[in-house]
Structure formats: structure tokens, C-alpha cells
PDB file of N, CA, C and O in Angstrom, chain B, residues numbered from 101:
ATOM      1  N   UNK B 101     103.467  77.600 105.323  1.00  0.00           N
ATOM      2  CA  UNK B 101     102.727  78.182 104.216  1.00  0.00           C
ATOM      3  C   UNK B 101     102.135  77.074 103.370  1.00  0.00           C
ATOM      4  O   UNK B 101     102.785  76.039 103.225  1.00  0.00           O
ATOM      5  N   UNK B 102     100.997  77.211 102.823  1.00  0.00           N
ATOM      6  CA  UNK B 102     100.248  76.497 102.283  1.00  0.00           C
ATOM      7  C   UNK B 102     101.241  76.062 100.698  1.00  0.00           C
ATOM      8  O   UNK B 102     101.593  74.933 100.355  1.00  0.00           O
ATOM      9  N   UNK B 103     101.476  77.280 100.028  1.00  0.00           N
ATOM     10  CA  UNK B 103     102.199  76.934  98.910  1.00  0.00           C
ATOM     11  C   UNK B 103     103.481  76.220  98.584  1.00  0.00           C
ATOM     12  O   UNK B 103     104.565  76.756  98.813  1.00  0.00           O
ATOM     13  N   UNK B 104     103.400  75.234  98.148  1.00  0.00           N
ATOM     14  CA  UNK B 104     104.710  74.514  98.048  1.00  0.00           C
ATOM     15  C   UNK B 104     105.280  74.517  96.742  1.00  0.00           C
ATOM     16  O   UNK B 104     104.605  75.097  95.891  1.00  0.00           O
ATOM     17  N   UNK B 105     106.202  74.085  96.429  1.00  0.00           N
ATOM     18  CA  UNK B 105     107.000  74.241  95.213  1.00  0.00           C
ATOM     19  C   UNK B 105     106.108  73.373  94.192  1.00  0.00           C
ATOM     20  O   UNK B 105     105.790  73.772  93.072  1.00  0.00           O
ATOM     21  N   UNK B 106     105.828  72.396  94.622  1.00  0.00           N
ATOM     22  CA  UNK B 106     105.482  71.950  93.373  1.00  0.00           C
ATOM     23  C   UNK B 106     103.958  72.438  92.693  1.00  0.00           C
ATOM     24  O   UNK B 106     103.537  72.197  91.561  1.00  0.00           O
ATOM     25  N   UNK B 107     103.198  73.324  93.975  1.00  0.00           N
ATOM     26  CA  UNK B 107     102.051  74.059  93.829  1.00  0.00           C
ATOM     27  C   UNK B 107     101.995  74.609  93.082  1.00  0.00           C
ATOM     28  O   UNK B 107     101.303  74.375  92.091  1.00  0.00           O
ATOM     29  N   UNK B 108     102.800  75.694  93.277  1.00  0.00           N
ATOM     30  CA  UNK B 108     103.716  76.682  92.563  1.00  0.00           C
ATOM     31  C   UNK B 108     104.091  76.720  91.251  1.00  0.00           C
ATOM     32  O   UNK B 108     104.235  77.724  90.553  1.00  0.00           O
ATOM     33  N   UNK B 109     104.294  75.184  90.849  1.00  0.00           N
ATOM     34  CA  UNK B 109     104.550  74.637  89.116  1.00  0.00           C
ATOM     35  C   UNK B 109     103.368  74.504  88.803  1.00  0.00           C
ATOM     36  O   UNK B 109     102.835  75.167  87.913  1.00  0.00           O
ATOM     37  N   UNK B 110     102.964  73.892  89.285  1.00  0.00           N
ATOM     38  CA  UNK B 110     101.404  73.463  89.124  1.00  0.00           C
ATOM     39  C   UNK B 110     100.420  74.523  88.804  1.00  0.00           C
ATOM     40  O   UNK B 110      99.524  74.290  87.991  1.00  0.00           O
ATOM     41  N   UNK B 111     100.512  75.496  89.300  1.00  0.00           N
ATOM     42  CA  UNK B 111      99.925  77.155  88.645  1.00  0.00           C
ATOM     43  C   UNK B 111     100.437  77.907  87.368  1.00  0.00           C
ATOM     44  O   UNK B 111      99.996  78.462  86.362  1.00  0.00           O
ATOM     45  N   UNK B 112     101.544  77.626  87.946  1.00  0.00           N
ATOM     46  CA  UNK B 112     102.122  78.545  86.957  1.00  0.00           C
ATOM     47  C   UNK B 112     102.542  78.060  85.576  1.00  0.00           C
ATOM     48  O   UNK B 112     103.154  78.831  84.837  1.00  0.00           O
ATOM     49  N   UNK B 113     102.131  76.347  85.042  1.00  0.00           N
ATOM     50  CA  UNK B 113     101.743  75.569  84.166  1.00  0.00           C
ATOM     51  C   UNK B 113     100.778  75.869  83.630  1.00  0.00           C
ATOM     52  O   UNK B 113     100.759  75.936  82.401  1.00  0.00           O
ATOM     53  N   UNK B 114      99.666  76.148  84.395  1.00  0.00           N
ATOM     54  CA  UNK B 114      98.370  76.121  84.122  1.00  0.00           C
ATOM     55  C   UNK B 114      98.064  77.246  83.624  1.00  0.00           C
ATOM     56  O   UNK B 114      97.377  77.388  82.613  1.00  0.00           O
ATOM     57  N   UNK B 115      98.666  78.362  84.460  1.00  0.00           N
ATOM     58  CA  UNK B 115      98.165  79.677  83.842  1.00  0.00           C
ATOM     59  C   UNK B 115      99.261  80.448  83.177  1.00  0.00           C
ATOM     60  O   UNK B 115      99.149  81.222  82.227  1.00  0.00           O
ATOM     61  N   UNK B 116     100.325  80.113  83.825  1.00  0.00           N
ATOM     62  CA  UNK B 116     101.654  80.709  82.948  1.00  0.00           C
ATOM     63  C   UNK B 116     102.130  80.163  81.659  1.00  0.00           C
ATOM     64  O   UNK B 116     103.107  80.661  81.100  1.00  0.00           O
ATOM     65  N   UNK B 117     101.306  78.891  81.031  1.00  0.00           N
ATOM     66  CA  UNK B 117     101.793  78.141  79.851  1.00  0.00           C
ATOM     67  C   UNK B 117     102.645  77.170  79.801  1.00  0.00           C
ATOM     68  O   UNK B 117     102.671  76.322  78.908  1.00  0.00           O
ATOM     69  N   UNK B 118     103.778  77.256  81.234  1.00  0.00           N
ATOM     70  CA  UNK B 118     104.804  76.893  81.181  1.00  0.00           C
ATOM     71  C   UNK B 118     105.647  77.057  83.075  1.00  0.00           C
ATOM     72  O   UNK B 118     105.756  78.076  83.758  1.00  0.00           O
ATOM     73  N   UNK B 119     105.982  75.970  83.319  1.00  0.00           N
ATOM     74  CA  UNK B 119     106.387  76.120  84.337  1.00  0.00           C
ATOM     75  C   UNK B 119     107.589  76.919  84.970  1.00  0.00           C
ATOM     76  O   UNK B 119     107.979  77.030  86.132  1.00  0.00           O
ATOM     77  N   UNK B 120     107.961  77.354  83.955  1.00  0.00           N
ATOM     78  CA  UNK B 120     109.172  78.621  84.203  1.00  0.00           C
ATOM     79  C   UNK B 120     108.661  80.028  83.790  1.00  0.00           C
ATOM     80  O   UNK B 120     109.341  81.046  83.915  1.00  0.00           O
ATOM     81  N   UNK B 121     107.429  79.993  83.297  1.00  0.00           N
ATOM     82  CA  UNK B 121     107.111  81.349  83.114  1.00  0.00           C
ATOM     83  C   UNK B 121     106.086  81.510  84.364  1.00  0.00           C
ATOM     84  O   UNK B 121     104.928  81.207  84.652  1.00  0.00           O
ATOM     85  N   UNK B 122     107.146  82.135  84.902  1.00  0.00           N
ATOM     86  CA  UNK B 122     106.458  82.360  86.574  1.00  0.00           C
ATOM     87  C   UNK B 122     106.148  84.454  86.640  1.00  0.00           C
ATOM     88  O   UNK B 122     105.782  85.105  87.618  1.00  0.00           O
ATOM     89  N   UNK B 123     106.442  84.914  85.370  1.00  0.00           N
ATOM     90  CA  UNK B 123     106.648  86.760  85.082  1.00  0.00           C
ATOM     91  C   UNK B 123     105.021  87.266  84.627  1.00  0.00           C
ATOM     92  O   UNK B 123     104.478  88.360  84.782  1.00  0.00           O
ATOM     93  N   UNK B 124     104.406  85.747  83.887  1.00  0.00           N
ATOM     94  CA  UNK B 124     102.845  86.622  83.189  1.00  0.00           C
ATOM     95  C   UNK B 124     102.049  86.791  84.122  1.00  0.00           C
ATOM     96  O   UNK B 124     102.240  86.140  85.150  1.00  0.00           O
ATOM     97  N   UNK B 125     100.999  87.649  84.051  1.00  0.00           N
ATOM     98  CA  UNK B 125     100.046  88.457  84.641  1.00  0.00           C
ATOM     99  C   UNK B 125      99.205  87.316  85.203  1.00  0.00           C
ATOM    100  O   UNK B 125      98.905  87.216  86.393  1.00  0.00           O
ATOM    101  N   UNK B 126      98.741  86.204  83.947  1.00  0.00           N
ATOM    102  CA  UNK B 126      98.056  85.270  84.393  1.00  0.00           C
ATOM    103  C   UNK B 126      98.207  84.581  85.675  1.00  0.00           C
ATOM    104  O   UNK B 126      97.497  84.424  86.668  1.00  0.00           O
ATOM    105  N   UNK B 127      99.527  84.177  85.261  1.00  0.00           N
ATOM    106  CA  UNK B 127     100.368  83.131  86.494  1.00  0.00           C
ATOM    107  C   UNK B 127     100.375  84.310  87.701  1.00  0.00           C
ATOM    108  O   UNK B 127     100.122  83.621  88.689  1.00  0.00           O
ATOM    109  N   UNK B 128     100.474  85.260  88.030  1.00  0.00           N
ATOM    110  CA  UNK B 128     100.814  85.979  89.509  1.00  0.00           C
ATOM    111  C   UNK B 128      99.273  86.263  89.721  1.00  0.00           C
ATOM    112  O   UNK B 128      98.957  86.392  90.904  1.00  0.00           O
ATOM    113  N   UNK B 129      98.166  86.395  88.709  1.00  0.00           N
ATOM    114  CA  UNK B 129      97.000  86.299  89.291  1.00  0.00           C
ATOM    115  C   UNK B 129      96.663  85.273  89.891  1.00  0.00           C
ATOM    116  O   UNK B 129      96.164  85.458  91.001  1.00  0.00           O
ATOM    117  N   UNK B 130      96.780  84.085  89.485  1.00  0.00           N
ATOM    118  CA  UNK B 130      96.332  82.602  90.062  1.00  0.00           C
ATOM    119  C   UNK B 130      97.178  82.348  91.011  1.00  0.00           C
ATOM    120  O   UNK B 130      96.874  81.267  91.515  1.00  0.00           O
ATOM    121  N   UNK B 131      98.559  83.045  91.758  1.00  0.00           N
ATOM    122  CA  UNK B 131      99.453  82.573  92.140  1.00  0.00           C
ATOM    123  C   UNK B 131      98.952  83.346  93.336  1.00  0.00           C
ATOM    124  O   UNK B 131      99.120  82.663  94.346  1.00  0.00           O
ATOM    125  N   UNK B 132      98.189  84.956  93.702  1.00  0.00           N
ATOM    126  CA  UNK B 132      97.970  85.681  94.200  1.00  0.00           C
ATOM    127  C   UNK B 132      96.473  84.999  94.538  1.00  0.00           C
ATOM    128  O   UNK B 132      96.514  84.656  95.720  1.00  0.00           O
ATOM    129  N   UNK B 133      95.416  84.735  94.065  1.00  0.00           N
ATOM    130  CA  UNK B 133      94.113  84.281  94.335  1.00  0.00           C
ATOM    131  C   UNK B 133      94.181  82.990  95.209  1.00  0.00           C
ATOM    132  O   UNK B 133      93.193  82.652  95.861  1.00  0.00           O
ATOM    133  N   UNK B 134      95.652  82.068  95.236  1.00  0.00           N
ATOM    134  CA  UNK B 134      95.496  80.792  95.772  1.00  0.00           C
ATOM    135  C   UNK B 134      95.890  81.062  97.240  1.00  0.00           C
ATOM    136  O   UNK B 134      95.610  80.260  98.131  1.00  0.00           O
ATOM    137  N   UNK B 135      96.692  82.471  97.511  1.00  0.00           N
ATOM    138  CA  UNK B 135      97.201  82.748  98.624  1.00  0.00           C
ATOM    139  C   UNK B 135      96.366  83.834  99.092  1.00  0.00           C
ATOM    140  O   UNK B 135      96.715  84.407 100.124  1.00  0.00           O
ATOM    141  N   UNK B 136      95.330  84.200  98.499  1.00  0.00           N
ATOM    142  CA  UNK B 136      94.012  84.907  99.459  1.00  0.00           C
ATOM    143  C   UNK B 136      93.680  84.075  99.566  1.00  0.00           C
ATOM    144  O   UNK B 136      93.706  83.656 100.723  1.00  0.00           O
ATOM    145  N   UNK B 137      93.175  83.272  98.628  1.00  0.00           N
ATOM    146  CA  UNK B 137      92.046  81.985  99.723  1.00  0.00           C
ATOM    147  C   UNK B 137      92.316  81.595 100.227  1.00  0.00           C
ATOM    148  O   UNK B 137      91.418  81.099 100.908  1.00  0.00           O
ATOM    149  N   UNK B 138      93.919  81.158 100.753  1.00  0.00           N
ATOM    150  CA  UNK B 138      94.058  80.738 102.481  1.00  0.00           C
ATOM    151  C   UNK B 138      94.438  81.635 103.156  1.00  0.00           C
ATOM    152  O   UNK B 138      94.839  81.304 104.272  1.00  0.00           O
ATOM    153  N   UNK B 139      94.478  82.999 102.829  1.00  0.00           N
ATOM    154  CA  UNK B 139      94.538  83.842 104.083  1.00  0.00           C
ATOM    155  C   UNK B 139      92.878  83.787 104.797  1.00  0.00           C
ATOM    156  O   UNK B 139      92.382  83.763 105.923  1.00  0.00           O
ATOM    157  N   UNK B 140      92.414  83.785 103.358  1.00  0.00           N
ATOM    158  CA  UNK B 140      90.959  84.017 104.023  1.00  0.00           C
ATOM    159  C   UNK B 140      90.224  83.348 105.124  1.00  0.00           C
ATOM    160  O   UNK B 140      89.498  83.802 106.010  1.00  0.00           O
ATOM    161  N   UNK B 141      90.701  81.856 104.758  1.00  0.00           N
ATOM    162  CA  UNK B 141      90.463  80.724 105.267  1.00  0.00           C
ATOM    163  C   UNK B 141      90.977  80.904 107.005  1.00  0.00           C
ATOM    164  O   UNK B 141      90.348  80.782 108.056  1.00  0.00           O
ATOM    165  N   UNK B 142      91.945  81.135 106.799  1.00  0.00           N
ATOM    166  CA  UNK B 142      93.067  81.121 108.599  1.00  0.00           C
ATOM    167  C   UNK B 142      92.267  82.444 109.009  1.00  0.00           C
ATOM    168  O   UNK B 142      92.117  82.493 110.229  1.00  0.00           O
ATOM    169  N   UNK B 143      91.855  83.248 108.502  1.00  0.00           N
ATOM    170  CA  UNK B 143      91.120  84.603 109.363  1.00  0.00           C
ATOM    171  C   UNK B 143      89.965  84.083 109.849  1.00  0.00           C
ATOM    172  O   UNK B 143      89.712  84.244 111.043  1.00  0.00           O
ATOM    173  N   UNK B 144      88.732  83.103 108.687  1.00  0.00           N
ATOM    174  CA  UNK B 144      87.925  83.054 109.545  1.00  0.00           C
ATOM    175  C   UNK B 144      88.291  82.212 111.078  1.00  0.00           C
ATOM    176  O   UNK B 144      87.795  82.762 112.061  1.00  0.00           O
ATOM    177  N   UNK B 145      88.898  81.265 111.281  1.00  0.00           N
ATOM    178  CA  UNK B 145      89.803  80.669 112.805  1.00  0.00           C
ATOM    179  C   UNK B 145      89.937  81.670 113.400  1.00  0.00           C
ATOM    180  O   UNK B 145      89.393  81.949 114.468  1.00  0.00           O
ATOM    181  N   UNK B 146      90.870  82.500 112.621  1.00  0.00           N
ATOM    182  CA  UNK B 146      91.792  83.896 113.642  1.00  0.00           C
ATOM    183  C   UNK B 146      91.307  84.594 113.583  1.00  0.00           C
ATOM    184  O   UNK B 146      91.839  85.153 112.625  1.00  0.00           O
ATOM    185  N   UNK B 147      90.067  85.565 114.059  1.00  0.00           N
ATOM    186  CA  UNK B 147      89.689  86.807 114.027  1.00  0.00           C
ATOM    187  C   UNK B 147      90.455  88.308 113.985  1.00  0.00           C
ATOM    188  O   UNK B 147      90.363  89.405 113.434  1.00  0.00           O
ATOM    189  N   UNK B 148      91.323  87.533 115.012  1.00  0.00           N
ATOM    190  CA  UNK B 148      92.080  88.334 115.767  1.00  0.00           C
ATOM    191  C   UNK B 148      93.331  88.789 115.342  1.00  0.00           C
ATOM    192  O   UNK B 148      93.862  89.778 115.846  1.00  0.00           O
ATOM    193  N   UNK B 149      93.860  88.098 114.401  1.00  0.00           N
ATOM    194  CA  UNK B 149      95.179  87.965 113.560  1.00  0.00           C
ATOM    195  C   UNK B 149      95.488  89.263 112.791  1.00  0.00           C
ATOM    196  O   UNK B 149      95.303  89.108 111.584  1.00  0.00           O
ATOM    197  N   UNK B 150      95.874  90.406 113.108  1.00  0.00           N
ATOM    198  CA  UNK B 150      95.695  91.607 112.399  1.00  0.00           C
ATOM    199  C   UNK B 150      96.825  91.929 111.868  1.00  0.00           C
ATOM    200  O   UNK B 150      96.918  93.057 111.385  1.00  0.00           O
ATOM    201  N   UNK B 151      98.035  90.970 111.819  1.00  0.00           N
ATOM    202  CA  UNK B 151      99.150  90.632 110.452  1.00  0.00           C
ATOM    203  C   UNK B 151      98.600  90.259 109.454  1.00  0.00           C
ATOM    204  O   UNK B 151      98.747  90.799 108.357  1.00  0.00           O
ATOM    205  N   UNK B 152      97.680  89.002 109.747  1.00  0.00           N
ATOM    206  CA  UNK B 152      97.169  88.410 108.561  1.00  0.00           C
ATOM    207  C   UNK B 152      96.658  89.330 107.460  1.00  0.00           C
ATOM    208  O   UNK B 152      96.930  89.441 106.265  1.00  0.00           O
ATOM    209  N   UNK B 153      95.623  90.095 108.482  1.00  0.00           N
ATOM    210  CA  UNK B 153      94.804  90.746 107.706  1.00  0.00           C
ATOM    211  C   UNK B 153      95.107  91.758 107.366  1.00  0.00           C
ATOM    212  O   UNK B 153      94.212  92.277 106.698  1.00  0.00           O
ATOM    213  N   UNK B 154      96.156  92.497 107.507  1.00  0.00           N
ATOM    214  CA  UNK B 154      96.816  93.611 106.421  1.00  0.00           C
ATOM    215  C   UNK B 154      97.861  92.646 105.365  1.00  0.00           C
ATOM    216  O   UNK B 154      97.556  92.664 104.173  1.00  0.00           O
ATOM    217  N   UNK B 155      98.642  92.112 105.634  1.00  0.00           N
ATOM    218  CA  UNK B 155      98.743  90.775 104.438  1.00  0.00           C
ATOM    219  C   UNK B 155      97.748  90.483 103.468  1.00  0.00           C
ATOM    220  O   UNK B 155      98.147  90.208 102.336  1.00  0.00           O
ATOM    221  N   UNK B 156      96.550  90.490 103.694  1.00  0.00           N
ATOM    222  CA  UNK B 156      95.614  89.992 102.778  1.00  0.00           C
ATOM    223  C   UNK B 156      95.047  91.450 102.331  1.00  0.00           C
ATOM    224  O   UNK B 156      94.336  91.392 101.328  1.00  0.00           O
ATOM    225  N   UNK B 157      95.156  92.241 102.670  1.00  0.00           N
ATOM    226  CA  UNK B 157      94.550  93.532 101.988  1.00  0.00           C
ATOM    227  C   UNK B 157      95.724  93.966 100.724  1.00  0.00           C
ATOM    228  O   UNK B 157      95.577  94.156  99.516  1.00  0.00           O
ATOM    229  N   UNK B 158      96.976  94.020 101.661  1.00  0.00           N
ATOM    230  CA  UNK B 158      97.549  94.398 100.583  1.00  0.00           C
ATOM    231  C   UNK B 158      97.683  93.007  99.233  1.00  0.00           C
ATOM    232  O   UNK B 158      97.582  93.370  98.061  1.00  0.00           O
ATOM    233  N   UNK B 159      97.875  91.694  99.504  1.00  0.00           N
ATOM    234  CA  UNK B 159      97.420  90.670  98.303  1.00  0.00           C
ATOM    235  C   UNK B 159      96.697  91.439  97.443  1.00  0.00           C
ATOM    236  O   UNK B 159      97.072  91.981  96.403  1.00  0.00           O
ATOM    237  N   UNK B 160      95.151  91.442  98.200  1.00  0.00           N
ATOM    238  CA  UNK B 160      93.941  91.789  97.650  1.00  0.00           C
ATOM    239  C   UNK B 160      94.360  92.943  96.852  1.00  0.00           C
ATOM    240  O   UNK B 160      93.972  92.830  95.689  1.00  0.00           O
ATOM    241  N   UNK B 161      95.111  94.159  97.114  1.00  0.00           N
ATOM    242  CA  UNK B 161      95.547  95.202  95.987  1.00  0.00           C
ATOM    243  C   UNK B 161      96.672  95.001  94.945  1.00  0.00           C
ATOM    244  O   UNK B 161      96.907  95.625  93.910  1.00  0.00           O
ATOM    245  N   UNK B 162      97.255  94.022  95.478  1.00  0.00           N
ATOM    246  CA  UNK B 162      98.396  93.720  94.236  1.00  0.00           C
ATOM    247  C   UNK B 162      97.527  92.901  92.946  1.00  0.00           C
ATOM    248  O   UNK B 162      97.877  92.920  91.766  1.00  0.00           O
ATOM    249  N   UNK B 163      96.432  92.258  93.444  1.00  0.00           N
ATOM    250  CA  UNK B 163      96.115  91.335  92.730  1.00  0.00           C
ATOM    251  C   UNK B 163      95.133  92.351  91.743  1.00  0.00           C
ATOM    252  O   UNK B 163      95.000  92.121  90.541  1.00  0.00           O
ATOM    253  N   UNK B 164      94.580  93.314  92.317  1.00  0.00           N
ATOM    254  CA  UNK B 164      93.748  94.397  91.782  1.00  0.00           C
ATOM    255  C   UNK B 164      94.663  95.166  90.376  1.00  0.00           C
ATOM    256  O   UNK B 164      94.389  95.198  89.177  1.00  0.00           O
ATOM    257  N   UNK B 165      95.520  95.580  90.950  1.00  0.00           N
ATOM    258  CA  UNK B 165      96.525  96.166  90.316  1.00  0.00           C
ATOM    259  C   UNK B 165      97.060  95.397  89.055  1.00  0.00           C
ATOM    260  O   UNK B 165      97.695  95.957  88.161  1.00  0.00           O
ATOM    261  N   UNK B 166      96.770  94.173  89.064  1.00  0.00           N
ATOM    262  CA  UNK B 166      97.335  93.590  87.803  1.00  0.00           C
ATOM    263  C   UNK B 166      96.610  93.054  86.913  1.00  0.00           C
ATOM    264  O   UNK B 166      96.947  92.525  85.854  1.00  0.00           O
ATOM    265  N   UNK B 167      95.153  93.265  87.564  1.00  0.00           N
ATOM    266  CA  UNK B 167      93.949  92.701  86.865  1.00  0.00           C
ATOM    267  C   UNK B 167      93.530  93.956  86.111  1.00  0.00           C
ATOM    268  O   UNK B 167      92.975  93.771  85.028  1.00  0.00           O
ATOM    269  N   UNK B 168      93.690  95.035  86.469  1.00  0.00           N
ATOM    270  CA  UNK B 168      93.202  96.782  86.089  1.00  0.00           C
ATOM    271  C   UNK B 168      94.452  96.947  84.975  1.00  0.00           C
ATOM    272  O   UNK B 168      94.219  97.739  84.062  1.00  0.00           O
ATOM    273  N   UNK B 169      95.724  96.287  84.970  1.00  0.00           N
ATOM    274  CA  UNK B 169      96.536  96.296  83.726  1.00  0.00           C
ATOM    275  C   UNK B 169      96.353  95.286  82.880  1.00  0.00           C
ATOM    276  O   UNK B 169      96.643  95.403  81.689  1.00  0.00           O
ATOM    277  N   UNK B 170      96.001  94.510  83.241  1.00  0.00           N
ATOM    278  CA  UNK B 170      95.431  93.713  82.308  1.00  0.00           C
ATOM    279  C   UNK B 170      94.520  93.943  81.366  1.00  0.00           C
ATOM    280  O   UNK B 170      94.736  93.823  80.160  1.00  0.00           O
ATOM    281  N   UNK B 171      93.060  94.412  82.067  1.00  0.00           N
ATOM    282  CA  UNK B 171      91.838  95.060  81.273  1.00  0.00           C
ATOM    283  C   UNK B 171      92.494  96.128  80.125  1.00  0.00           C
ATOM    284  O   UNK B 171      92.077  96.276  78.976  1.00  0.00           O
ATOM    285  N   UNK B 172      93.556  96.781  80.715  1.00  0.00           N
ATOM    286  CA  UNK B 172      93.576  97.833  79.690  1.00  0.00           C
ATOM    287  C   UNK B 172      94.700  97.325  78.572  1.00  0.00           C
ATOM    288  O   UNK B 172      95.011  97.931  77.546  1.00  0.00           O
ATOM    289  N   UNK B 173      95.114  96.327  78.940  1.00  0.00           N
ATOM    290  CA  UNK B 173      95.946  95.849  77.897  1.00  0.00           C
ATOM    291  C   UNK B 173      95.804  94.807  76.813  1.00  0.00           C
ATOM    292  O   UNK B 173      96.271  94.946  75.682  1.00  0.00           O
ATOM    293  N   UNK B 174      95.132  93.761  77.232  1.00  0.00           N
ATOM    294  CA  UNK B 174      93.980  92.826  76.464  1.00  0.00           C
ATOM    295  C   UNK B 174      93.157  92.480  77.048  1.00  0.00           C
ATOM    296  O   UNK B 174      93.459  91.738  77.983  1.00  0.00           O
ATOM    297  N   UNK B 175      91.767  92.784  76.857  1.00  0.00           N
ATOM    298  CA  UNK B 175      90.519  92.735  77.791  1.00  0.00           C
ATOM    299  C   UNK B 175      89.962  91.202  77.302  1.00  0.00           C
ATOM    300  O   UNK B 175      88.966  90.710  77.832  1.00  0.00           O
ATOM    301  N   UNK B 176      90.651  90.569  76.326  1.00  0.00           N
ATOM    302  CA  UNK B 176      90.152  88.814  76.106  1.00  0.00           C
ATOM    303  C   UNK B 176      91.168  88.045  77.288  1.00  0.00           C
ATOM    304  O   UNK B 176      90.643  87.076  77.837  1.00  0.00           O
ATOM    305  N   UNK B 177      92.223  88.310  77.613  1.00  0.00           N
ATOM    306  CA  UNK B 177      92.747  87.444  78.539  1.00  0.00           C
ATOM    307  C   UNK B 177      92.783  88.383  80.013  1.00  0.00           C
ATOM    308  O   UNK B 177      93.502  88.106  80.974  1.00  0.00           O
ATOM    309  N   UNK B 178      92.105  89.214  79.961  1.00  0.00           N
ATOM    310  CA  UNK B 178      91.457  89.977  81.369  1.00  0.00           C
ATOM    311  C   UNK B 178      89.957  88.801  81.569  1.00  0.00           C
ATOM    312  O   UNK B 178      89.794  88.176  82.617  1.00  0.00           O
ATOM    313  N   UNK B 179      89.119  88.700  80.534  1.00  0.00           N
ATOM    314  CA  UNK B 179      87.709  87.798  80.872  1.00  0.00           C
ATOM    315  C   UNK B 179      88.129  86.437  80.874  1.00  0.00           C
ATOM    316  O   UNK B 179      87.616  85.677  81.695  1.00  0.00           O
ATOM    317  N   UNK B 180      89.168  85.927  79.906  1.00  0.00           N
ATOM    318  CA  UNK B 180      89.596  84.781  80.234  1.00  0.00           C
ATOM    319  C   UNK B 180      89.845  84.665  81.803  1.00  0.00           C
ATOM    320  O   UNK B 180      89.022  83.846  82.212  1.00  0.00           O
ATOM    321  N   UNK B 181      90.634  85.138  82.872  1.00  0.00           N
ATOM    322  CA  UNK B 181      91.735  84.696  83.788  1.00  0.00           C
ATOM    323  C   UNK B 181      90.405  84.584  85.013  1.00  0.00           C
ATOM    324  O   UNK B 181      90.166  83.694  85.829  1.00  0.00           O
ATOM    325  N   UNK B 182      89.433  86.376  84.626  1.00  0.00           N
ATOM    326  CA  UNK B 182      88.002  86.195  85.825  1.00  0.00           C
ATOM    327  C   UNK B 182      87.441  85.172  85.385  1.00  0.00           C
ATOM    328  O   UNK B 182      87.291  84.406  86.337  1.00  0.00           O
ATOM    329  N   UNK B 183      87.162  84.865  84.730  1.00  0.00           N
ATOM    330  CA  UNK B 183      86.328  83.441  84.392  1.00  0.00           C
ATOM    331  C   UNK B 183      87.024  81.916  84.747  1.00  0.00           C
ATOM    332  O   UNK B 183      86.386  81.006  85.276  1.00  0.00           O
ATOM    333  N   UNK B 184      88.245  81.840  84.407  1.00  0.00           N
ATOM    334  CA  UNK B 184      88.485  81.044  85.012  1.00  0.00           C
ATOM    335  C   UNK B 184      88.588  80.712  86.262  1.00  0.00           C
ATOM    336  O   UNK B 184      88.204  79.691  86.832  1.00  0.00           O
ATOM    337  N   UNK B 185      89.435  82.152  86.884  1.00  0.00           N
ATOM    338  CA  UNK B 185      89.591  81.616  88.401  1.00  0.00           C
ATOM    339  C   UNK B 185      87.920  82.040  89.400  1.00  0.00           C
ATOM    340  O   UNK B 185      87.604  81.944  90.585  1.00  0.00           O
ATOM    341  N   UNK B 186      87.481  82.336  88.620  1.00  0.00           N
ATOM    342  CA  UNK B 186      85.733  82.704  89.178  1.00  0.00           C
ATOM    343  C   UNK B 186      85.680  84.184  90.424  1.00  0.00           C
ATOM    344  O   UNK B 186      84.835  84.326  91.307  1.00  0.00           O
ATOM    345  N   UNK B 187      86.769  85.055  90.140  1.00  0.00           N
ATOM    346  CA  UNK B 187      86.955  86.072  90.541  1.00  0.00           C
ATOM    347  C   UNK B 187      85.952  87.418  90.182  1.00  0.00           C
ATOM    348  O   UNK B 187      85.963  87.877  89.040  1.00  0.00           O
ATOM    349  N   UNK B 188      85.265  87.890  91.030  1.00  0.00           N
ATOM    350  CA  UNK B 188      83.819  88.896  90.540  1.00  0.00           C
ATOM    351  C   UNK B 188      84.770  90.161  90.956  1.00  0.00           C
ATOM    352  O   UNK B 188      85.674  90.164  91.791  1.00  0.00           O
ATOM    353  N   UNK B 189      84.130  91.638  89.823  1.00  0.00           N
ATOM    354  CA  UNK B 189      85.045  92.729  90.156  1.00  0.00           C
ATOM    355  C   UNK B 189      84.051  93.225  91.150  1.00  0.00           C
ATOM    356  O   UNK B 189      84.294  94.231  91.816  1.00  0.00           O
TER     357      UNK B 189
END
């Protein structure tokens, strides 16, 4: 797996505030967007890989799911997190 521990801090610093706050919305969005983009990445290789790619659908809805609670809960750190990680709805 692409993600390693210290990746892992390294996100969840950045977007979680704090490297033990691995619970905010922020941090499991950026934590969720870094592990589609390498699913995405190994599909285009693997066409064929059809673990992968229900793996990455369901990502793709968890990550949905927390971005749609987000909006409705503070819509300034809902435009903050798309803007940063350059995520289009």
C-alpha cells in the first residue's frame, strides 16, 4: 500500500491540525482523496482489476458522504477542504 505511517502523520497534520487528530472530517477527507488517487492510478495499468474498482467506488462514496456532512454542517470548512485538495462536486 502506498500509505505509510508517516504519510499518514503527514495528512493528518496538515488537515487534522494535529497528528493525533486522525477523527476530523478534514483529515479522513485528505486521508480518503490520497487513496483514490492511487487506486486510480493502479486501474489505469489494471483495467481488469475489478477488486480494485469496487474498492474505489465505495472510497469514492465514503468520501462523498462526509463531504455532504460537512456542507451541511459548516459550509466555510466544506469550501475550504474542496479548494484545497482541488476536489470538483
Amino acid at each position: 500500500m502506498l500509505l505509510t505511517s508517516e504519510l499518514k502523520k503527514e495528512i493528518f497534520k496538515k488537515h487534522g491540525k494535529s497528528e493525533t487528530n486522525t477523527g476530523s472530517s478534514e483529515a479522513q477527507i485528505a486521508l480518503f482523496t490520497q487513496r483514490i488517487n492511487h487506486l486510480t492510478e493502479h486501474l489505469k495499468v489494471s483495467k481488469k482489476d475489478f477488486s480494485t474498482q469496487r474498492a474505489l467506488i465505495r472510497l469514492v462514496g465514503k468520501r462523498r458522504a462526509l463531504l455532504d456532512y460537512l456542507q451541511k454542517k459548516e459550509i466555510n470548512r466544506y469550501r475550504a477542504i474542496i479548494a484545497e485538495l482541488g476536489i470538483r462536486k
